[in-house]
C-alpha positions as CSV (number, residue, x, y, z in Angstrom):
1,X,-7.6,7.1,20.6
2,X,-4.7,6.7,18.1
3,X,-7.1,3.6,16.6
4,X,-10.1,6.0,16.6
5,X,-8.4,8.6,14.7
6,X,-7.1,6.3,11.9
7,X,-10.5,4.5,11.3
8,X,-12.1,8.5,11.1
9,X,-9.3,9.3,9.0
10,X,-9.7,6.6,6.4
11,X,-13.3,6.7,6.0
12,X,-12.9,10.2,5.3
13,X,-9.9,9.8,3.1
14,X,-12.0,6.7,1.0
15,X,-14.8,9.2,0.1
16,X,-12.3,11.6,-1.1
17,X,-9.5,8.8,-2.8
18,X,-12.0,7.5,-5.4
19,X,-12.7,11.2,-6.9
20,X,-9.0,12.8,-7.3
21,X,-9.4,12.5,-10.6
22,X,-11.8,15.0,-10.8
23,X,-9.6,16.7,-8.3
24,X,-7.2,16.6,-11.1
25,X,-9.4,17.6,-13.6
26,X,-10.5,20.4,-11.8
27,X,-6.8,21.6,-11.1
28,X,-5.4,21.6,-14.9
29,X,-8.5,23.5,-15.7
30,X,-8.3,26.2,-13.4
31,X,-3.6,25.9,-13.8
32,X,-4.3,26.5,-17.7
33,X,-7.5,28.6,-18.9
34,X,-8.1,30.9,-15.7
35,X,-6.9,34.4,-16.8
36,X,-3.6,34.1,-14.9
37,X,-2.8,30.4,-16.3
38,X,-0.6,29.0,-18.9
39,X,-3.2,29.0,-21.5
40,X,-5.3,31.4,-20.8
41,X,-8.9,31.2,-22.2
42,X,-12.2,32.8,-20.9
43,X,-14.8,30.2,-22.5
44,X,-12.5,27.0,-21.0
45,X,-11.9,28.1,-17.6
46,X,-15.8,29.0,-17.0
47,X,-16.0,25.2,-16.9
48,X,-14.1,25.7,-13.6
49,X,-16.8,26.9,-11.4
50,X,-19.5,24.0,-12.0
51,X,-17.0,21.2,-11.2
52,X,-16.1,23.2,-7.9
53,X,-19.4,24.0,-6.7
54,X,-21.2,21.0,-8.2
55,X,-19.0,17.9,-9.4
56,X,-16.9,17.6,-6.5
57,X,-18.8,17.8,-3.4
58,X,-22.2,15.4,-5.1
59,X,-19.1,12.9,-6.1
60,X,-18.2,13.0,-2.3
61,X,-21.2,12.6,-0.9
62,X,-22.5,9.9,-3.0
63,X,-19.3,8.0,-2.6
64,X,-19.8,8.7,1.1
65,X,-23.6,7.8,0.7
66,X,-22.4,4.4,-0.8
67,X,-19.8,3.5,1.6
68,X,-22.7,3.7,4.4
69,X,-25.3,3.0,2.5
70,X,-24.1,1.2,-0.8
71,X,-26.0,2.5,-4.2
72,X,-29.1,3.9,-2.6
73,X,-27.1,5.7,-0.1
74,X,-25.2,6.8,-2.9
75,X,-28.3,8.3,-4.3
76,X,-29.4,9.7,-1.4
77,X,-25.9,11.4,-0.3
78,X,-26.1,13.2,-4.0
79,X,-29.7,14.6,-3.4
80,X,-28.9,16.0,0.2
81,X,-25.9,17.3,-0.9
82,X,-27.9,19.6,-3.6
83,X,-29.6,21.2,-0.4
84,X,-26.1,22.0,0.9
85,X,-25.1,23.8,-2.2
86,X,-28.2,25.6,-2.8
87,X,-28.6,27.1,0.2
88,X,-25.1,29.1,0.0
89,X,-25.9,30.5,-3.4
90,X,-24.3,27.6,-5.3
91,X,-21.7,28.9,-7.2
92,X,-21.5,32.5,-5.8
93,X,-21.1,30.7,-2.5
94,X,-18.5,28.6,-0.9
95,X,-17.4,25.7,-2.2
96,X,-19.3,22.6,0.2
97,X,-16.5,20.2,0.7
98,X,-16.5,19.8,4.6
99,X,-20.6,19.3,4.2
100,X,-20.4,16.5,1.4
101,X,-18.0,14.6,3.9
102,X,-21.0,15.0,6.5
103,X,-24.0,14.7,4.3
104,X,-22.9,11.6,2.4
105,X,-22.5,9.2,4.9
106,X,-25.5,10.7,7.2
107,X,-27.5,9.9,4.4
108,X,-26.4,6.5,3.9
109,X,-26.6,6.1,7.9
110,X,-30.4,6.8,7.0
111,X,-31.3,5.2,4.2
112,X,-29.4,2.2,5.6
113,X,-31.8,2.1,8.9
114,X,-34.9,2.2,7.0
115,X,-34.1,-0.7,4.9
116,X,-32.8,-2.3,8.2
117,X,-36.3,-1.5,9.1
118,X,-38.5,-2.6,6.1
119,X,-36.6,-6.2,6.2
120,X,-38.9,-8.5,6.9
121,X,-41.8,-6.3,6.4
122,X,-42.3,-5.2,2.7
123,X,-45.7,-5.9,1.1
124,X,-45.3,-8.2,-2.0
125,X,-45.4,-6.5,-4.8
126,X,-44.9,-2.8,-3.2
127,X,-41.1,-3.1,-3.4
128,X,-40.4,-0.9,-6.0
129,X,-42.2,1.8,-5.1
130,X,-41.3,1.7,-1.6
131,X,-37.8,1.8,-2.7
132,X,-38.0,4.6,-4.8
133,X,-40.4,6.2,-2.9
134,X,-38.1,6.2,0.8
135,X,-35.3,7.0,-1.4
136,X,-37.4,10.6,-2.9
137,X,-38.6,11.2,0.4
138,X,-35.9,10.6,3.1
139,X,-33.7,12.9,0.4
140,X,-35.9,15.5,0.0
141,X,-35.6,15.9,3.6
142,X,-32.4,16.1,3.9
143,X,-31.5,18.6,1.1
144,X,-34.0,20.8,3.4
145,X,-32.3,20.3,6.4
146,X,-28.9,21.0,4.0
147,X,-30.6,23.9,2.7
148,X,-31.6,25.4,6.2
149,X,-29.1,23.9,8.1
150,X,-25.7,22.3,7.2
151,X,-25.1,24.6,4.4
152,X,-25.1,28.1,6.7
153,X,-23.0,26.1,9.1
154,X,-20.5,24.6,7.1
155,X,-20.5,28.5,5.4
156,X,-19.8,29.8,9.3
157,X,-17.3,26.8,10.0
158,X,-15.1,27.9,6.8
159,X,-15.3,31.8,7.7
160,X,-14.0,31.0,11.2
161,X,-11.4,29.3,9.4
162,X,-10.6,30.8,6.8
163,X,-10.0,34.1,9.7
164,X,-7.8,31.7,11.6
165,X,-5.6,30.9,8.7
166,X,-5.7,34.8,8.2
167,X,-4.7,35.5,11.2
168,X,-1.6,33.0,11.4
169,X,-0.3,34.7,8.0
170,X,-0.6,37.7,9.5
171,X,1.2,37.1,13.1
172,X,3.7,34.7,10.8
173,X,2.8,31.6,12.6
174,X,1.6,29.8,9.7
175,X,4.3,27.4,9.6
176,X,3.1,25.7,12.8
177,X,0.6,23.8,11.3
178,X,3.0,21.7,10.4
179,X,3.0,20.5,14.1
180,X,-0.3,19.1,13.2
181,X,0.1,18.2,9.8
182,X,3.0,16.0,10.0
183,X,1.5,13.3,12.5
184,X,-1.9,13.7,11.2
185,X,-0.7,12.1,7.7
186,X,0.8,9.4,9.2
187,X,-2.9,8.8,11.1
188,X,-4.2,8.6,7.9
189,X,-6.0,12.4,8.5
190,X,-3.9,14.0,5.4
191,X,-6.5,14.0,2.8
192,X,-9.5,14.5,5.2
193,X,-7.1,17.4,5.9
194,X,-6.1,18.4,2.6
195,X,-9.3,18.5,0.4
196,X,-11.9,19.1,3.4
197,X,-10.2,22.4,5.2
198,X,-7.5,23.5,3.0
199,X,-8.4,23.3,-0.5
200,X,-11.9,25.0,0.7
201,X,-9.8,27.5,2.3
202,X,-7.2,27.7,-0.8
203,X,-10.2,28.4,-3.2
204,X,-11.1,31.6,-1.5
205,X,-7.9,33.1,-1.3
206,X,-7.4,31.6,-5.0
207,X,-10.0,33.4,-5.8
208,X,-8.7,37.0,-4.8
209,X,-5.0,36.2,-5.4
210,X,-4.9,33.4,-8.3
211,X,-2.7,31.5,-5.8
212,X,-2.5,29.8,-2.6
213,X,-0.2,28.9,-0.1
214,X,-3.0,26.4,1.2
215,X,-2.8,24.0,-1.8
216,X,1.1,23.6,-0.7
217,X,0.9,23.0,3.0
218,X,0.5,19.3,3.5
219,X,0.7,17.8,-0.7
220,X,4.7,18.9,-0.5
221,X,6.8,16.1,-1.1
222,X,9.8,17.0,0.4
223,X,9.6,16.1,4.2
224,X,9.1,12.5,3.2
225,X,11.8,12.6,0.8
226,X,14.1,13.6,3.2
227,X,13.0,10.7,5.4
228,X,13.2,8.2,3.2
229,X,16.6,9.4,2.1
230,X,17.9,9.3,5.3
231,X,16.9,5.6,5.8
232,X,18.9,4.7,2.7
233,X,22.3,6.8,3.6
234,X,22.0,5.8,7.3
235,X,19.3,2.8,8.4
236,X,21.5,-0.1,9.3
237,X,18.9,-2.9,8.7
238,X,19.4,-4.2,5.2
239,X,15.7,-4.7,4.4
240,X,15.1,-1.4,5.2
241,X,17.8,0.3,3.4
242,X,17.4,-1.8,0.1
243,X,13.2,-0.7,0.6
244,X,14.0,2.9,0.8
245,X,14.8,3.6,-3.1
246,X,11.7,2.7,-4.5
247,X,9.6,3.8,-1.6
248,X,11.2,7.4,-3.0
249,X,10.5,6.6,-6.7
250,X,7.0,5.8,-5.5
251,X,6.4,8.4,-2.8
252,X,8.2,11.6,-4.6
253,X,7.3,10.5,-8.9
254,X,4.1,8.5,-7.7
255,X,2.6,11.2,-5.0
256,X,1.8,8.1,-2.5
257,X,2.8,9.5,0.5
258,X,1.7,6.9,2.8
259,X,4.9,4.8,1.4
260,X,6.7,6.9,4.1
261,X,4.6,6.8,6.7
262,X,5.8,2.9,8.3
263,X,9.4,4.5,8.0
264,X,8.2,6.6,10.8
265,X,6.1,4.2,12.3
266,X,8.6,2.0,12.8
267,X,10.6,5.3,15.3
268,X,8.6,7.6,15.8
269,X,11.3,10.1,16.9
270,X,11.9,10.8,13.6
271,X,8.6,12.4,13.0
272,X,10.2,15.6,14.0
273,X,12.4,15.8,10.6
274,X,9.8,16.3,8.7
275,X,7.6,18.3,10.6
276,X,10.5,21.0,10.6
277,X,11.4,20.4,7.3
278,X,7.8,21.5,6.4
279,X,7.7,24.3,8.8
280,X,11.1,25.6,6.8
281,X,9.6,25.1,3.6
282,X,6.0,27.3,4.3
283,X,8.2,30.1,5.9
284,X,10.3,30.0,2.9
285,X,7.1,30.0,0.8
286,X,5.1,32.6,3.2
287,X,8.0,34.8,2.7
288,X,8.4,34.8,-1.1
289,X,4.8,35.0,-1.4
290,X,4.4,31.2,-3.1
291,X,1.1,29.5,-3.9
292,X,-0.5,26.8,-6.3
293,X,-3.1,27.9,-8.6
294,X,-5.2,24.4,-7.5
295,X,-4.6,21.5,-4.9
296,X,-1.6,19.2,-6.2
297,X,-2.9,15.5,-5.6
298,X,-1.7,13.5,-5.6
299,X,1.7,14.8,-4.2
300,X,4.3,14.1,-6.6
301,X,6.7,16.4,-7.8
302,X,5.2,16.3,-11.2
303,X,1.7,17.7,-9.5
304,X,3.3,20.3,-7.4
305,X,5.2,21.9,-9.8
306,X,2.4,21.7,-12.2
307,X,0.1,23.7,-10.1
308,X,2.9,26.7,-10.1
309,X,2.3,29.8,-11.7
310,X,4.6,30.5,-14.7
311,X,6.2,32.9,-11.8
312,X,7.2,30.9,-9.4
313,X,8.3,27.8,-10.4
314,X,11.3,27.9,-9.7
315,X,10.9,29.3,-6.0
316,X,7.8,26.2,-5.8
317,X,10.9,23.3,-6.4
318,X,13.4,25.3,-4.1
319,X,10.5,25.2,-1.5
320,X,10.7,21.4,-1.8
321,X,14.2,21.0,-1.8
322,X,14.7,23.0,1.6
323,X,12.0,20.6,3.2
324,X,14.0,17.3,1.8
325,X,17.4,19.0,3.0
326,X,16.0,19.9,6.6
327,X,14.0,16.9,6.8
328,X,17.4,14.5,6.1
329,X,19.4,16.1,7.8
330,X,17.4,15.9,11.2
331,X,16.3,12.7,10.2
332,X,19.8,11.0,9.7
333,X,21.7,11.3,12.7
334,X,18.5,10.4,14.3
335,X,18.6,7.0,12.2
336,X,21.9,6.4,12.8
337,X,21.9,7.0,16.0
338,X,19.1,4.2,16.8
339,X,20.3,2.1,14.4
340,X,23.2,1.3,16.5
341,X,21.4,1.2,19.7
342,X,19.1,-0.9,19.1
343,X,18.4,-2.0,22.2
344,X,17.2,1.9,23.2
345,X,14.8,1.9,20.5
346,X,11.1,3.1,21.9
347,X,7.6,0.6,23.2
348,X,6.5,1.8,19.3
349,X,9.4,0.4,17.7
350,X,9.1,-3.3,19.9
351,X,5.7,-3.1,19.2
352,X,6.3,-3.3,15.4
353,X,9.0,-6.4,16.2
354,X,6.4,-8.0,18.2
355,X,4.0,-7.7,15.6
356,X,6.0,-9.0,12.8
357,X,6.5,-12.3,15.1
358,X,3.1,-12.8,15.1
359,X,2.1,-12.2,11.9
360,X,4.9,-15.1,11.3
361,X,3.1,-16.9,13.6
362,X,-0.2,-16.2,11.3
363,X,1.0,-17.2,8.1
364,X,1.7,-20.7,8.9
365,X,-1.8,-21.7,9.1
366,X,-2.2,-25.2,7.2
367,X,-4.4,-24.0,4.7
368,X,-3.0,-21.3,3.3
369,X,-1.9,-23.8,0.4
370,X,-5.8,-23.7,-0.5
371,X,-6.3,-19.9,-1.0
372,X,-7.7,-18.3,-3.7
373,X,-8.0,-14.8,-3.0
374,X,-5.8,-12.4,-1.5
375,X,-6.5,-9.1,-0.8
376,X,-3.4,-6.1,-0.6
377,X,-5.0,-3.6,1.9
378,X,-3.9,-0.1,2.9
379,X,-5.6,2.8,4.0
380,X,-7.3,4.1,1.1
381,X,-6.6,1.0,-1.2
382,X,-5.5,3.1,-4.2
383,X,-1.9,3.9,-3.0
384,X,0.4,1.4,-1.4
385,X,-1.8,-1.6,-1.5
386,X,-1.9,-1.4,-5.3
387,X,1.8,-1.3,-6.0
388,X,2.0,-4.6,-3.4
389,X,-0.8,-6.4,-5.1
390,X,0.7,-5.4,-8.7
391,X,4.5,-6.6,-7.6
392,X,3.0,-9.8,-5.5
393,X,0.8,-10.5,-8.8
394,X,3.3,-10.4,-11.2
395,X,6.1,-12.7,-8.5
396,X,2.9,-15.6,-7.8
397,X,1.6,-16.0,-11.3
398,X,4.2,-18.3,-12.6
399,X,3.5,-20.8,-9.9
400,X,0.4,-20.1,-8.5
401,X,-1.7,-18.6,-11.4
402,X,-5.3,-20.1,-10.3
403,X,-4.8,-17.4,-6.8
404,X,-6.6,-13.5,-7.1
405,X,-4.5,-11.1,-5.9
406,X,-6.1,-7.7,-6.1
407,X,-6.2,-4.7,-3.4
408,X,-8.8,-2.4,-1.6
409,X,-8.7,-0.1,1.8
410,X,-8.9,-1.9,4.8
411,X,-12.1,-1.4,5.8
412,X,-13.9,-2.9,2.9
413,X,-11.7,-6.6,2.2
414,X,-14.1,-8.3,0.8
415,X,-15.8,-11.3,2.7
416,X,-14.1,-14.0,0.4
417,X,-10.5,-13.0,1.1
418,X,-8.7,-15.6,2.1
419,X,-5.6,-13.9,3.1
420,X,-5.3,-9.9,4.1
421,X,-1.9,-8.5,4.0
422,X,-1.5,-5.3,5.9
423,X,0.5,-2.9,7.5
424,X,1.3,-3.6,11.3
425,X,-0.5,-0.4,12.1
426,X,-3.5,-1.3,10.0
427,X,-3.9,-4.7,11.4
428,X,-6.3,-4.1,14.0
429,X,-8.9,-2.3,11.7
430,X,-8.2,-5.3,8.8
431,X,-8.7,-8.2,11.6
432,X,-12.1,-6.2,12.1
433,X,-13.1,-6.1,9.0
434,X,-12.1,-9.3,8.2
435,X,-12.2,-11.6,11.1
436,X,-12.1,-15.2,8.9
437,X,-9.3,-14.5,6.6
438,X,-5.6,-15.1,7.5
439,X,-3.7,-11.9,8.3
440,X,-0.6,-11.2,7.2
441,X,1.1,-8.1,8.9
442,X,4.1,-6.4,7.3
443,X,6.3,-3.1,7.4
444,X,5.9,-2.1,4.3
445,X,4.9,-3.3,0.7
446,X,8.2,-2.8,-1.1
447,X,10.8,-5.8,0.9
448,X,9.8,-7.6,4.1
449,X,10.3,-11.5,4.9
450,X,6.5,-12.0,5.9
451,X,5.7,-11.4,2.1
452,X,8.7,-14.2,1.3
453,X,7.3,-16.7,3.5
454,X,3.6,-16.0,2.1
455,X,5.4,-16.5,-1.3
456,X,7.0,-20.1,-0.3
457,X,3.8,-21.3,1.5
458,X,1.2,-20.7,-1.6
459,X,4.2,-22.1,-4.0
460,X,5.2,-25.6,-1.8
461,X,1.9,-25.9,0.5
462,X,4.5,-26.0,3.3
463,X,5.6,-23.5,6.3
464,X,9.2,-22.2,5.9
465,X,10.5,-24.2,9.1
466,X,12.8,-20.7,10.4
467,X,15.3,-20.8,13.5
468,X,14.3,-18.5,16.3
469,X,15.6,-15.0,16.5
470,X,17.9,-16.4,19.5
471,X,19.0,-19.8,17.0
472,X,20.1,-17.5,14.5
473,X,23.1,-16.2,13.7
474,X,23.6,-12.9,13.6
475,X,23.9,-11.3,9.8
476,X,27.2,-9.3,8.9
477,X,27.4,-6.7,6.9
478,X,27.5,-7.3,3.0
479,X,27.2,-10.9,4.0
480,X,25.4,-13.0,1.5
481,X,22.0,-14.7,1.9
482,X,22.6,-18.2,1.7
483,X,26.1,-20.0,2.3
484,X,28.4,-20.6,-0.8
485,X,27.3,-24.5,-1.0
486,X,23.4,-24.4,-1.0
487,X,24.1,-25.3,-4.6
488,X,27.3,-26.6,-5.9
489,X,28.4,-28.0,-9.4
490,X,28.1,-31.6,-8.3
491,X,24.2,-31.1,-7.4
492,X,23.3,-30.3,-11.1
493,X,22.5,-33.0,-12.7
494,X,21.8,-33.0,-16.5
495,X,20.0,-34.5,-19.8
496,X,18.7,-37.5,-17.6
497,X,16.1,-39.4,-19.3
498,X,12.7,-40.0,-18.5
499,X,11.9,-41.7,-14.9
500,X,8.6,-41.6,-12.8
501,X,8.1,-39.0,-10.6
502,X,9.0,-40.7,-7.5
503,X,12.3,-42.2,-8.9
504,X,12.8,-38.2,-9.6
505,X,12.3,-37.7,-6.3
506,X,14.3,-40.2,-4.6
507,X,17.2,-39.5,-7.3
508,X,16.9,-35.6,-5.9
509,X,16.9,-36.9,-2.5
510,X,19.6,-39.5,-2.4
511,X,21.9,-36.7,-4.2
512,X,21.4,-34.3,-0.8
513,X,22.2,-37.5,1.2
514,X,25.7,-37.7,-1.2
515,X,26.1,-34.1,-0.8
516,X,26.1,-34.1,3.2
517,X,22.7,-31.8,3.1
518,X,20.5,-34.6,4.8
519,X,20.4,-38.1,6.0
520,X,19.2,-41.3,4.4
521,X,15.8,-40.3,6.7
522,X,15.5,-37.5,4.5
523,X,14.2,-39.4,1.0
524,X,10.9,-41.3,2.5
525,X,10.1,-37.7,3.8
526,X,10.3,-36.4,0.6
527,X,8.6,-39.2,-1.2
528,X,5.6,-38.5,1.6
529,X,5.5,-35.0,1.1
530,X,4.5,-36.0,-2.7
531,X,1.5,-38.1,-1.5
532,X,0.0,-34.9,0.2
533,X,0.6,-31.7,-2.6
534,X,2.1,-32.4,-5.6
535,X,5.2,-30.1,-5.3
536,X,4.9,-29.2,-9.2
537,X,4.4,-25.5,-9.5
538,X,4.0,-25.1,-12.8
539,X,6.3,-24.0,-16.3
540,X,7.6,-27.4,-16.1
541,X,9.4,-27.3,-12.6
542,X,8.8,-29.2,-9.3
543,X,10.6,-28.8,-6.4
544,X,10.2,-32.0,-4.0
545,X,11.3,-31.7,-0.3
546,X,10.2,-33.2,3.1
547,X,7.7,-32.6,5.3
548,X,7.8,-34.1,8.9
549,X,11.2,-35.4,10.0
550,X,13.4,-35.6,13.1
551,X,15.5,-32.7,14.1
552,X,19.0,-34.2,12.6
553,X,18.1,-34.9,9.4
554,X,18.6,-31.6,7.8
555,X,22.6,-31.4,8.3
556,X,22.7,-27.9,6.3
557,X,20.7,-25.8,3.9
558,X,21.0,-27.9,0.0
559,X,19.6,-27.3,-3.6
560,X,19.8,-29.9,-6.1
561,X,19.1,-30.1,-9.6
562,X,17.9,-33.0,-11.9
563,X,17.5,-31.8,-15.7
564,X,14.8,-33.7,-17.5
565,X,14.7,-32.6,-21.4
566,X,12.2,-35.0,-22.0
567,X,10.3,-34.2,-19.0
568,X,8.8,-36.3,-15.8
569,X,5.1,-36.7,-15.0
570,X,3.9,-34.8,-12.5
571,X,-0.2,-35.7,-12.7
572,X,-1.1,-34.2,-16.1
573,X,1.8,-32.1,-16.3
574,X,5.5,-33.1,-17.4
575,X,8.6,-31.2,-15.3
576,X,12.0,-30.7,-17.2
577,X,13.4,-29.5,-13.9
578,X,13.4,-31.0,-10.5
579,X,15.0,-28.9,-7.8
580,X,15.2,-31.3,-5.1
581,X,15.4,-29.0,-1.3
582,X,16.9,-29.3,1.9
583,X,15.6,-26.5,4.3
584,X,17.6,-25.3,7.4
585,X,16.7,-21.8,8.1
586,X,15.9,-19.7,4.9
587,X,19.2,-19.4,3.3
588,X,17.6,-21.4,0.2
589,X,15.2,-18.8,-0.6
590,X,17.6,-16.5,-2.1
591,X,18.3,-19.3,-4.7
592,X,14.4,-20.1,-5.1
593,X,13.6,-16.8,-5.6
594,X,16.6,-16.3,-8.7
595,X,14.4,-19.7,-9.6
596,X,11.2,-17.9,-10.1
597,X,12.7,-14.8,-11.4
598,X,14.4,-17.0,-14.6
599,X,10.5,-18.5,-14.9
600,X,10.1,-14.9,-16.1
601,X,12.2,-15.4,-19.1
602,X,11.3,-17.4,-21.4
603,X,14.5,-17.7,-23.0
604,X,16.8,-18.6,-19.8
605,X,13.6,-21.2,-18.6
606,X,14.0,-22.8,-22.2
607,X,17.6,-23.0,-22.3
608,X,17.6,-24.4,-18.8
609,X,15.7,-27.3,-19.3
610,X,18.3,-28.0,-22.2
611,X,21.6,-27.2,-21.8
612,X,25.0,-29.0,-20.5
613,X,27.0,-25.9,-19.3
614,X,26.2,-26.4,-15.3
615,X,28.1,-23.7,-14.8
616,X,25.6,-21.2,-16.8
617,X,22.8,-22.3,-14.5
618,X,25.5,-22.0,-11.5
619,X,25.5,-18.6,-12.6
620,X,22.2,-17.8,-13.4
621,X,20.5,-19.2,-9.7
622,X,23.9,-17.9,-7.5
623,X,25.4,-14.8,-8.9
């Protein structure tokens, strides 16, 4: 059921995603030039009424056509919706929303089967007008069956409830949709919710009022503010807690609320902070008579507030603030109290641990090193999944800049990904749509150690060899990373001169052995580990290690470094640093990561390839 709901929810939120720029649009235009607006002008705000009635809903329902029924259906979901509008009185009517979401991809579902139908069987020669042709026909149907049909009904749905909404102001029960609102975002339901019932809803009383309450129920910020701020203050996983400050940047600046919604995913107890903290904030709102002026999407402060009239302002940010208080401070004994318990923590909670093992498990697949596409997916592909693909870009280019990483929703990855990463709670509807790509499942896209394996893997070609959760040592508090002697002075070598790349190697390899990282066993491995994929990664640095090798030749985690001013030959390209690597556990990857992070530079990668002060580099790949 709960799988159901998310894929209705996302294919209802993709048709509506694409177009919030027009939402936008729409919004300043009626905020500034409608008589009650900032700016008000008569000439500019009668531009208002044709993107309601018109724009929106035919930018719907031919994005809804499309996703069904790709560009014809798009075609056809813009003619049908037409029907729709005129047969409510266009724009003396209501505003046809809720149908476009219906009409769109019914007529791509049609358009679809009759091609399905004509394969195989089109006359030569006839194609273009029987293209054209089914397209004319099959949509002047439909806008008649909009016209007699789904545009009365969709007229009757929004009375009914539009006198249900009336009827809660009026008892004062209003703030109980928050019951509903709350868990519907985080199945992915919030902008189905948002622009299909209450923006409808919030034009009408708009309309009479120049304000409504509508535009403010689920777009407010400040429940998941207060959830994320109480996972910062009070979450005792580390990950988690150094994740939480730019999940708020993004969430409460960027509008994405879906940054939030793993938080809760991962207890879902805590789903009751911000559903109070909303109900607090609409009574507080019902009661001082708040309301936006036009829908605030996407959600970010900046939005909200912009959609205040000049009146209320003030009362419109205090409305936030109440929800982030409430929200925080139900939310933050509840994560501190299950933070310390973690054995108490509910089926949803080991179902998220369980699912980051496996995706573990999925990410060492012996081709990974070979991919060349990989595909960020969230639910809408515009929100989270961008700001992964962006940050994930920008960290693999330096070493792997022949790999695409882009994003989309997770019900259109495209049929050439290689790899998928996802959300745990998305996974099932990404392994659907793509069932030959290698999924990788995380918690979120801001910090989790799937994304730092995937990193390792497409950088070395090899699996990071990990010890098992019962192997491991347990992590204190403030403890760091890797242990103090991953990299000492004596492993940085400098200004050698010019060797092949296999004396490189075996000079990187019998330093570990000197060091007490490995054993003598350890060099042939890393000499065979050459023979396989060169372990240059590009900007003049290679980092050789082994591959296969008995269980006691790693003694501890070790780093070395060999400085090569003149540079070794690696193929066709020359390394001026080899970082020789002995693997125990993934206490190395803190200092391969500070690696990566100088190839940013340009400056500190230059003057590391030439300088004698090891302890500058100590510094720089340590501190």
């Amino acid at each position: 059921m709960k799988t159901a709901l998310q894929k209705f929810g996302k294919f209802l939120s993709a048709m509506v995603m694409p177009n919030i720029g027009a939402f936008i649009a729409w919004g300043f235009i009626t905020a500034l030039f409608i008589a009650d607006g900032w700016l008000p002008n008569e000439q500019l705000a009668s531009i208002q009424p044709y993107m309601l009635t018109y724009l929106l809903p035919i930018l719907i329902a031919a994005t809804g056509g499309r996703m069904v029924g790709k560009d014809r259906g798009m075609v056809m979901g813009a003619i049908a919706i037409m029907g729709c509008i005129a047969g409510v009185g266009g724009t003396e009517g209501q505003t046809m929303l809720m149908a476009a979401m219906f009409m769109g991809p019914f007529a791509g579902w049609i358009i679809k089967k009759f091609d399905q139908a004509m394969e195989g069987h089109m006359p030569a020669g006839f194609e273009m007008l029987i293209n054209n042709f089914s397209v004319g026909i099959f949509g002047m149907i439909l806008a008649i069956f909009g016209y007699y049909m789904i545009g009365p009904l969709m007229e009757i749905i929004l009375a009914v409830l539009t006198a249900g909404v009336n009827a809660l102001i009026t008892r004062g029960l209003l703030p109980l949709v928050a019951i509903f609102i709350e868990p519907a975002k985080v199945l992915f339901l919030n902008n189905a919710i948002n622009h299909g019932i209450f923006t409808p809803i919030g034009i009408e009383q708009a309309a009479e009022t120049g304000r409504s309450i509508m535009y403010m129920l689920e777009a407010n910020p400040g429940p998941g503010l207060g959830v994320l701020l109480a996972y910062w203050f009070f979450s005792k996983d580390k990950a988690t807690r150094d994740s939480a400050p730019g999940a708020i940047i993004i969430h409460f600046l960027g509008g994405i609320h879906e940054i939030y919604f793993p938080y809760i995913l991962m207890n879902p107890i805590v789903i009751i902070a911000p559903i109070v903290g909303n109900i607090c904030a609409i009574t507080f709102y019902s009661l001082t008579g708040c309301g936006l002026q036009g829908p605030a999407s996407p959600g970010s402060i900046f939005a909200f507030v912009s959609m205040a009239p000049k009146d209320s302002i003030l009362l419109t940010i205090l409305g936030v603030v109440i929800a982030a208080g409430v929200s925080f401070a139900i939310a933050g004994p509840i994560i501190k109290l299950t933070s310390s318990k973690a054995k108490s923590l509910d089926e949803a909670q080991d179902q998220m641990s369980e699912m980051k093992a496996q995706s573990k498990g999925l990410i060492t697949d012996q081709n990974i090193f070979a991919a060349k596409k990989i595909v960020f997916a969230c639910d809408a592909g515009m929100g989270s999944s961008a700001m992964g693909a962006t940050k994930f870009r920008n960290r693999l280019k330096t070493v792997r800049p022949d790999i695409v990483v882009t994003n989309t929703s997770v019900d259109n990855i495209p049929a050439d990904c290689d790899i998928a990463v996802v959300q745990t709670v998305l996974q099932d509807r990404a392994r659907e749509c793509a069932p030959n790509a290698i999924l990788v499942t995380i918690k979120n896209f801001l910090a989790d150690p799937a994304l730092d394996e995937l990193f390792f893997q497409l950088s070395t070609g090899d699996a990071l060899v990990t010890e098992t959760e019962e192997e491991a040592p347990a992590q204190k508090e403030n403890e760091p990373l890797f242990a103090k002697d991953v990299l000492i002075k004596e492993g940085i070598v400098l200004n050698q001169k010019p060797v092949s790349k296999e004396e490189a190697i075996e000079a990187a390899g019998k330093k570990l052995v000197e060091l007490g990282y490995v054993t003598e066993d350890y060099v042939p491995a890393m000499l065979e580990r050459e023979k396989i994929v060169t372990t240059y990664i590009g900007m003049g640095l290679a980092i050789p290690h082994g591959t296969t090798h008995g269980d006691g030749t790693i003694k501890k985690t070790g780093i070395v470094l060999f400085q090569y001013p003149e540079g070794v030959r690696f193929g066709e390209e020359k390394a001026e640093l080899v970082i020789g690597i002995a693997g125990k556990g993934g206490e190395h990857m803190e200092v391969l990561s500070k690696v990566c992070t100088a190839l940013d530079d340009p400056e500190v990668l230059k003057k590391m390839k030439t300088t004698e002060d090891k302890d500058w580099i100590l510094d720089i790949l340590t501190k």
